[in-house]
N, C-alpha and C positions, 0 to 999 in steps of 0.2 A: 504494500500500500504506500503511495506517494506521501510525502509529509502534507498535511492542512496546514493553513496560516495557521500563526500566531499560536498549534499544538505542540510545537517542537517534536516532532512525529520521527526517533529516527530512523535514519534512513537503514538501520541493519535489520530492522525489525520488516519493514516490509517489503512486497514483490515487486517492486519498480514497476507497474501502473497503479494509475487511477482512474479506468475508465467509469463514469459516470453515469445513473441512472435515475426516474422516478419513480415513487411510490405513493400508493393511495391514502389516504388517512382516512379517521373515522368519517369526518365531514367531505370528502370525495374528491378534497382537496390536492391536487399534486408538489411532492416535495423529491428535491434533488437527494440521492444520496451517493456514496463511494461506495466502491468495491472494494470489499478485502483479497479478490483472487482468486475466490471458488470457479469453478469449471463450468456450464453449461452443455449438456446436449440436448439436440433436436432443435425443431422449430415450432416451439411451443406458443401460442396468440401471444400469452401472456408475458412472457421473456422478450419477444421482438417487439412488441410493448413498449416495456420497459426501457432495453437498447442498452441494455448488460452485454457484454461482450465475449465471445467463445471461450470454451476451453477445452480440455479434455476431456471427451467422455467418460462421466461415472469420476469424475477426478474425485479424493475424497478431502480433507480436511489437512492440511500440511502443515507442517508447526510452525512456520512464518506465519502463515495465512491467519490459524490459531491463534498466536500471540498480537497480532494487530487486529483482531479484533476484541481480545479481552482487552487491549487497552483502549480501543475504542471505548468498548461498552465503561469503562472505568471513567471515562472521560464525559459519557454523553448521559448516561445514565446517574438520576440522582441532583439533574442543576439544578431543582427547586425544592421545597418542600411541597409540593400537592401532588395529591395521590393519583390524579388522574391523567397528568403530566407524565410524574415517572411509571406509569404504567407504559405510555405513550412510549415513552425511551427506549426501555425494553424492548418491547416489539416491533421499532424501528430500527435500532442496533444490527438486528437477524436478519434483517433486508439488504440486498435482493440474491445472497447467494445462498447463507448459511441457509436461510427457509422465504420462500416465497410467497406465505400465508403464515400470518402472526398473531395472536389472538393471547391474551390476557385474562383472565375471569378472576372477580376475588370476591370475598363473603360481604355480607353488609355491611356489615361493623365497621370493614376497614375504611373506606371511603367517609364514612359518618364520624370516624377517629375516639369513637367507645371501644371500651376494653374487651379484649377477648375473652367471648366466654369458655366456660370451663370444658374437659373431653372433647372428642373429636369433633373437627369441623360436621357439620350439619346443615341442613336447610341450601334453596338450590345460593348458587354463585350468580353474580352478574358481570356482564361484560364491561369489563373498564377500558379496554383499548384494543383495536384489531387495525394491522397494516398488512397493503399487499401491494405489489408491485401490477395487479391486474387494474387495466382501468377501471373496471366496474366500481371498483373498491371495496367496503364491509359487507358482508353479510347480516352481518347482525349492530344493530343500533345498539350505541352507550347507554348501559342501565338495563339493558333485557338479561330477562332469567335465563339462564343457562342448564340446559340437565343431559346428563351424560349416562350413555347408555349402558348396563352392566359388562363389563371386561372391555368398556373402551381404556384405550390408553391415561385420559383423565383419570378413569375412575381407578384404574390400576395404579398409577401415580400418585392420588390422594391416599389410597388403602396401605399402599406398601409404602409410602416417603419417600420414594426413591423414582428416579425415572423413567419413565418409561416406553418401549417402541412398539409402531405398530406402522407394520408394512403391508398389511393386507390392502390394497385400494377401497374396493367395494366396501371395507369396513371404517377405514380412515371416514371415506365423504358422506358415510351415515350420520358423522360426529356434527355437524353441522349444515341446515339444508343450504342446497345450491354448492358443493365443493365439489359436485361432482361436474359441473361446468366449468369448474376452474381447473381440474385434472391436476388433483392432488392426489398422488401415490403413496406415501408416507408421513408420519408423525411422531415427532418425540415429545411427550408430555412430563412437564418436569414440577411437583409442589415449589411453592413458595411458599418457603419456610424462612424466618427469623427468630431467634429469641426463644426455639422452643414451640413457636406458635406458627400452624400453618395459614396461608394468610388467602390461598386459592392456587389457581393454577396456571403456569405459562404453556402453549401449544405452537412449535415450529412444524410448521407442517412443509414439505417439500411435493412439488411436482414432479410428475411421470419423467417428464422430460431432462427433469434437472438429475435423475439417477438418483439412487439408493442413499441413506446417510452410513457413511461408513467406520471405522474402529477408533473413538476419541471423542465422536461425533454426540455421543452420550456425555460422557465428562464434561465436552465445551457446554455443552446448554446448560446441566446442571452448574457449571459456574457461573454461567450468565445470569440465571436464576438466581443463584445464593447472593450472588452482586445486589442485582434490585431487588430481590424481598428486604436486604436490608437496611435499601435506602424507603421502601414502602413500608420499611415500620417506623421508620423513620420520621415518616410524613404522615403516619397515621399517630404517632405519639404527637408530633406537634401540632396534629390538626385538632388532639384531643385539648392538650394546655392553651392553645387560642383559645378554645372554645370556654373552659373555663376561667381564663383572663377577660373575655369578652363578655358571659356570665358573670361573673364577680364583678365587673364595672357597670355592667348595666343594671345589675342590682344596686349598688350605692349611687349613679346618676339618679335624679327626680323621675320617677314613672308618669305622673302625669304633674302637671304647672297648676297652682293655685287658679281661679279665677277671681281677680281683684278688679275693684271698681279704680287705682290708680290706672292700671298698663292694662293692655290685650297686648298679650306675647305670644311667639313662635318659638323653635330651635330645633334645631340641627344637630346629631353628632356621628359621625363616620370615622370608623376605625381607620387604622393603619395599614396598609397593603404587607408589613413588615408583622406586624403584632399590635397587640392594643396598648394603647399607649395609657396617661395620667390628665387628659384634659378633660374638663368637669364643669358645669354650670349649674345654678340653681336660683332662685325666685323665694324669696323668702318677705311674707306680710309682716309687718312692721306697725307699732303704736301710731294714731295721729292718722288712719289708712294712711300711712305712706308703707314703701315698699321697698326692700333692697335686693337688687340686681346684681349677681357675681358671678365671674368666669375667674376659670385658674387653668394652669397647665403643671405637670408636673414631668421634669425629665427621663425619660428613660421610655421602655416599654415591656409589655408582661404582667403576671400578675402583681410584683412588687408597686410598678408604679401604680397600679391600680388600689391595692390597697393604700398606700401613702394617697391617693387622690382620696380615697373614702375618709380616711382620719379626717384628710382637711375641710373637706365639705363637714362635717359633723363639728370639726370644732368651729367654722366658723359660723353655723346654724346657733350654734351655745352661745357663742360670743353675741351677737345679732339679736340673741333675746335679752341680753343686758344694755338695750339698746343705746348701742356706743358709736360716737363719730366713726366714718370711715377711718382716718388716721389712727385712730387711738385700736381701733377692731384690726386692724392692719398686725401693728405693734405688739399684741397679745397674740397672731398668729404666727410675726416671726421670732416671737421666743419660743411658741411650740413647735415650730420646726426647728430649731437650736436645739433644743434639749430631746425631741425625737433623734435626731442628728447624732449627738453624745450619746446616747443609750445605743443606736445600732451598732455603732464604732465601738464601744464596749464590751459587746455582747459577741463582735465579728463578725456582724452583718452588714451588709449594705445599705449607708447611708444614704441616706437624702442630696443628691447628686445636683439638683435643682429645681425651685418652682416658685411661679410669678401667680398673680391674683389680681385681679382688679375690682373693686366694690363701689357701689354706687348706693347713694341711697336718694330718690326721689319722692318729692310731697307733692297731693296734689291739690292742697289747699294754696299753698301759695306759689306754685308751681316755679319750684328750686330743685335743682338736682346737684347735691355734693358726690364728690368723689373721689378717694385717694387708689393710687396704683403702687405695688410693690413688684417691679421690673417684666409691666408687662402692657401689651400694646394698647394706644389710647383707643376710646372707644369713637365710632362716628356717629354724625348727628347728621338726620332729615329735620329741616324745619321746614314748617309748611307752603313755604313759600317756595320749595323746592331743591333749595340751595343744599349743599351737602359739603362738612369742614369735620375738621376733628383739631376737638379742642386742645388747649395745652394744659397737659395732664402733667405736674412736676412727676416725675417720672424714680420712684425710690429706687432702693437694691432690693434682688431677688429675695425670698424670704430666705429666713435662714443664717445671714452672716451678722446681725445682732445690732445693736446701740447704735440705732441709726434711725434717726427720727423718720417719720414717714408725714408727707403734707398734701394736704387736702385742699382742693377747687373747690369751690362755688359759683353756679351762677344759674340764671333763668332760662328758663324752657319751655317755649308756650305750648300749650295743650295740643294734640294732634301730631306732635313729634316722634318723632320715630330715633332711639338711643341702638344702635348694632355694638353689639358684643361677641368677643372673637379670640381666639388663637393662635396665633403664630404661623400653624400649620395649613391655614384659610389664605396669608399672603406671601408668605416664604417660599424659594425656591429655587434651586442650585443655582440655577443657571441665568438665573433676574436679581438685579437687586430691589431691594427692599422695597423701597420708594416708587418702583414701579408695580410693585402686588399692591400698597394701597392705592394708587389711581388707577389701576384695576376694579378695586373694589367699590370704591367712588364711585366712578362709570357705571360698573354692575348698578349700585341703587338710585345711581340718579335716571337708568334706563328702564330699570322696573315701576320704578314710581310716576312715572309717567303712563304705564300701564293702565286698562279698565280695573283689572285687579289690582290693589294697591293693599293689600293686607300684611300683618305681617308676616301671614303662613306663605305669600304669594311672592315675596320678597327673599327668606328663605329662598324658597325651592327657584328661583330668580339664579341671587348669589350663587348658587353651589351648581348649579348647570354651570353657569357663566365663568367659574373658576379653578374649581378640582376637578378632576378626571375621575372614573369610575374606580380606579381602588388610588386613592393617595397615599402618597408615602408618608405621612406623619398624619395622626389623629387630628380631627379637625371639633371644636364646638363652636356653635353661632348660636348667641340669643338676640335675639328682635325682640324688642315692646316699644307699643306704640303708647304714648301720655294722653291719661283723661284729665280732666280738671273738677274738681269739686264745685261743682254752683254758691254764689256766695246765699243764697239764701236757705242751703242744707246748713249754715253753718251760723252761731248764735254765740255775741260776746258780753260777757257782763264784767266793768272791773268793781274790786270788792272790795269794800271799804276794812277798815283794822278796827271794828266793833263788831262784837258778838250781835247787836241787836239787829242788823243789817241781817241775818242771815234768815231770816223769817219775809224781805221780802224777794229776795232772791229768789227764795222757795215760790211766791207768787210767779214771779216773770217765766221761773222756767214751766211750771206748768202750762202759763197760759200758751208758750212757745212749742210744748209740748203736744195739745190738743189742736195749734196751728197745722203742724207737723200731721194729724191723724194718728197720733201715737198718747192720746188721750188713759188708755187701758195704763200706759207704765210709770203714771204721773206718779204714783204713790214712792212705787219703788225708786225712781229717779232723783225723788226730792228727799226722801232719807237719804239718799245717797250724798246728792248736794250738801244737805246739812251735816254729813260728818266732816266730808274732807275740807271744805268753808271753814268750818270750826276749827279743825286742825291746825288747818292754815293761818286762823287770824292768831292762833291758842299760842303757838310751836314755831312760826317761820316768820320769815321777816319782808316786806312788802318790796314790788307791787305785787298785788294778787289779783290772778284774775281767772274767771270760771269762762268755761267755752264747752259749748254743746256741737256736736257733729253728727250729724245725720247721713250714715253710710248706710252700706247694706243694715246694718244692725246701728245702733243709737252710741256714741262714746260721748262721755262727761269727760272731761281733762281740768284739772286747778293746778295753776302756775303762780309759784314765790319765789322769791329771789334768796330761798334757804338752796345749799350746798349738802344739805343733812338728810340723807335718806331715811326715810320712816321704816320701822320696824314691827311687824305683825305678831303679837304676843296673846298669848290664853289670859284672859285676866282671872284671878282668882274671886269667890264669892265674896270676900270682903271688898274687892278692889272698886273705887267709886269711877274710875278712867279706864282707856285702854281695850275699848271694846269699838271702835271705831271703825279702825279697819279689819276686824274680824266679821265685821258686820257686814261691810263694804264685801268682802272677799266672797261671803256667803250670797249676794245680791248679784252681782257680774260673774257675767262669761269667763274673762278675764282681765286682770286688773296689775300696775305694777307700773315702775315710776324711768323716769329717761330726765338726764341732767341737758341743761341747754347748754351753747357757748358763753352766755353771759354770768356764769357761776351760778342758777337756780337749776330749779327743778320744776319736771310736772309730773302731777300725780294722775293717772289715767285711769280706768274702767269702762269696758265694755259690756253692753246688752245685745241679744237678738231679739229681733224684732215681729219675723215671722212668726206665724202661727206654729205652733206642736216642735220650734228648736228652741224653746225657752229650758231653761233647768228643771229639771221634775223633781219634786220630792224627795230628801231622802240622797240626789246625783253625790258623783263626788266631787269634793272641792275643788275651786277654780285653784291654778297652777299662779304665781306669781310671777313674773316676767321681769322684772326686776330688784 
């Protein structure tokens, strides 16, 4: 055999040609291959076909000829991990001298990259890959069951592990219908076996024409065989750990996204063409209906970074309920990735190699969007007016490398905008720089948003045609939400004076704002409520104070003072005359619990449902505190 480029092929190894031929593939598709030097006789359709070149009649296997092709097969056999590929390999390696019809079959399992079950192979086989040098091509379609008739060659081969021939004609072309128009004379059926575990069957079958297979002729297949079974367990393990890398992430991703009266969002997330990587989004409601918004990525791929993407989503869900600036929620996740970081290096595991996060939190009362990033890409903005920018996000370090402040933007965003959130792996790309994936992406939404469909889900599915190919090489997340605004007349302000006697008529206004509302039925409960935390406030914190009703899907009370001093939720004992306020409170609301401003205060929050039969029943359990 001639050297191929770029194989380093040497020249003592093969027979000085390379004459050149085709062969059919599953899809009927013609592919060039080399000769290794086997001989043809006669003048078979299917050989002057192909345009294989003579040899000696009946020649048989020669150990040149032998040795260049098990280094073929070592070469071609095995370039990928997928099963169906290196199926392919195999049985075009055998092409066009060693066998003329090439046929693959393996059990379910393997393909689907679940474990083998236990005792003998069972139940029928399906066809993973058939090549021939005939034009017609396969006989049999990828996926079809396969059954093999008792003392065929197969089934001799699977019984005994070892492989096996069969020269008979008539009994050969029974093994699969239509061989008998291809005028195949012979077949050696060889298990595919790895690891212990037989995995199906490979079938070189030879033509009338092309002579007998001769002494060696057994051995060569069985090693061609033992070659690829081992790269097809190969691919059948790692098709198994994708699978559970890709399970395990899309278990800790959000299964379905809140429905919040702030955003209507969309998103995206497409694995890896390599493996499943660490990037992660999630949608998290927030006090105040406001709402925070956050993408991450995490380095690597596999199930580690998938687990290290799950800790981070959960811790920053935890963080997010103590509802904290973006910056400061930043700050508390990169000292958990620091001290995750130290314990695997500890332990001798595999640390925390790298991961960026971006949070945003937007309100849709006064329609403000803050946001801090820790080294990872800003996000972009549709304002209604069409226009499409991305902001200047101060841009921190990745988490992880510690005492390093993180700073947060602020600014306004009129309702009807659209905030894209993204990944790295959405604009990145060997062979571009940077700067041109974001005006890319740009492009991509300023060409969808001109669309009839203009949704977020339509935007999505827009971006991800318009940018990634069908398996991309790094994991990709996109979230899209589009900003609502809160009506100012859902929304109700009273400021409160620093006298206790003030608090009786506060309790008038909100009812009467109350029964405005059509939410007349929850006056009672609302205005106890008012009266405790009023009281508190004029009692305990120090001014301004001021009471604000919010009318979302469900009713929120909020009282804002300029105390620093978080209230504390305490059993009071039978003697105790105080301290039954926010026990009371807690018992009344959905959920309830307190968020510090930037100007050193605090607000005390509590939410109601409002619908019919989602109110607390009797007896529920306690509402959770959120701060």
């Amino acid at each position: 055999m001639g050297s191929s480029p770029g194989r380093g092929t040497p020249s003592s190894i093969g027979t000085g040609r390379s004459p050149h031929g085709a062969i059919a593939t599953d899809d009927g598709a013609a592919r060039a291959v080399v000769s290794h030097g086997y001989g043809h006789a006669g003048a078979h359709p299917c050989l002057s076909a192909a345009g294989t070149g003579g040899g000696a009649a009946g020649a048989g296997v020669a150990a040149r000829p032998r040795l260049a092709l098990l280094w073929e097969a070592g070469v071609r056999i095995g370039t990928t991990l997928d099963v169906g590929q290196t199926a392919g390999e195999l049985a075009e390696v055998a092409l066009p001298e060693f066998a003329q019809y090439a046929a693959v079959d393996l059990a379910d399992w393997v393909p689907e990259g679940v474990g083998a079950p236990r005792g003998e192979l069972t139940g029928p086989l399906r066809r993973a890959a058939t090549r021939t040098i005939c034009a017609r091509g396969a006989l049999l379609p990828v996926g079809e069951p396969v059954g093999y008739a008792l003392g065929s060659a197969q089934a001799r081969a699977l019984a005994s592990g070892r492989a096996a021939l069969d020269e008979e004609p008539t009994s050969v072309v029974r093994a699969e219908p239509g061989l008998e128009e291809y005028r195949m004379g012979a077949v050696i059926a060889v298990p595919l076996s790895a690891r212990g575990t037989v995995l199906g069957v490979a079938s070189f079958y030879r033509s009338v024409d092309a002579g007998p297979f001769r002494g060696g002729d057994m051995t060569l297949a069985e090693e061609l065989a033992h070659r690829a079974a081992v790269c097809l367990d190969n691919a059948r393990r790692y098709t198994r750990e994708h699978a559970l890398a890709l399970t395990l992430q899309r278990s800790l991703l959000p299964r379905a996204l809140p429905e919040l009266p702030a955003v209507d969002v969309a998103h995206r997330y497409l694995p890896a063409q390599e493996g499943v990587g660490g990037d992660w989004f999630d949608v998290i409601p927030l006090s105040g209906a406001r709402v925070a918004l956050v993408v991450g990525d995490v380095v690597g791929h596999g199930i580690h970074a998938a687990a290290t993407m799950g800790r981070l989503r959960t811790a920053v869900r935890n963080f997010s309920a103590l509802d904290l600036p973006p910056e400061e929620l930043l700050g508390h996740l990169d000292a958990l990735v620091d001290a995750m970081d130290q314990e695997e290096g500890e332990l001798g595991g595999i640390g925390i190699i790298g991961a960026t996060c971006l949070y945003v939190i937007y309100d849709p009362v006064t329609h403000h969007c803050t946001l801090a990033s820790a080294g990872h890409p800003s996000p972009v903005l549709l304002l209604p007016d069409g226009s499409v920018g991305f902001p200047e996000v101060p841009s921190g370090p990745p988490l992880g490398l510690g005492n390093t402040p993180f700073e947060a933007v602020e600014f306004a965003l009129p309702e009807a905008s659209e905030i894209v959130l993204y990944t790295d792996g959405l604009i990145e790309d060997r062979g571009q720089d940077i700067d041109v994936g974001l005006a890319r992406l740009a492009e991509a939404l300023a060409t969808a948003r001109t669309g009839r469909d203009r949704t977020p889900e339509a935007l999505c599915t827009a971006v991800v045609s318009a940018l990634l190919p069908e398996r991309p090489r790094d994991d990709v997340a996109l979230l899209i939400a589009r900003t609502r605004g809160v009506s100012g007349e859902m929304v109700a302000r009273w400021p409160v004076p620093l006298d206790p006697a003030a608090v009786a008529g506060l309790r008038a206004q909100v009812g009467a704002r109350l029964v405005a509302w059509g939410l007349g039925e929850l006056a009672g409960t609302v205005e106890l409520m008012v009266s405790e935390l009023v009281t508190n406030a004029i009692r305990h914190a120090t001014g301004p104070v001021e009471l604000r009703l919010l009318r979302d899907r469900g009713l929120i009370c909020e009282v804002a003072d300029g105390s620093s001093v978080s209230p504390r939720m305490r059993r009071a004992r039978s003697e105790d005359e105080a301290g039954r306020g926010l026990f009371l409170v807690a018992q009344l609301a959905e959920r309830w619990g307190t968020r510090f401003t930037s100007g050193g205060g605090k607000v005390i929050w509590a939410e109601l449902k409002t619908r019919a039969g989602l109110g607390r029943s009797a007896g529920a359990a306690r509402p959770r505190a959120a701060g």
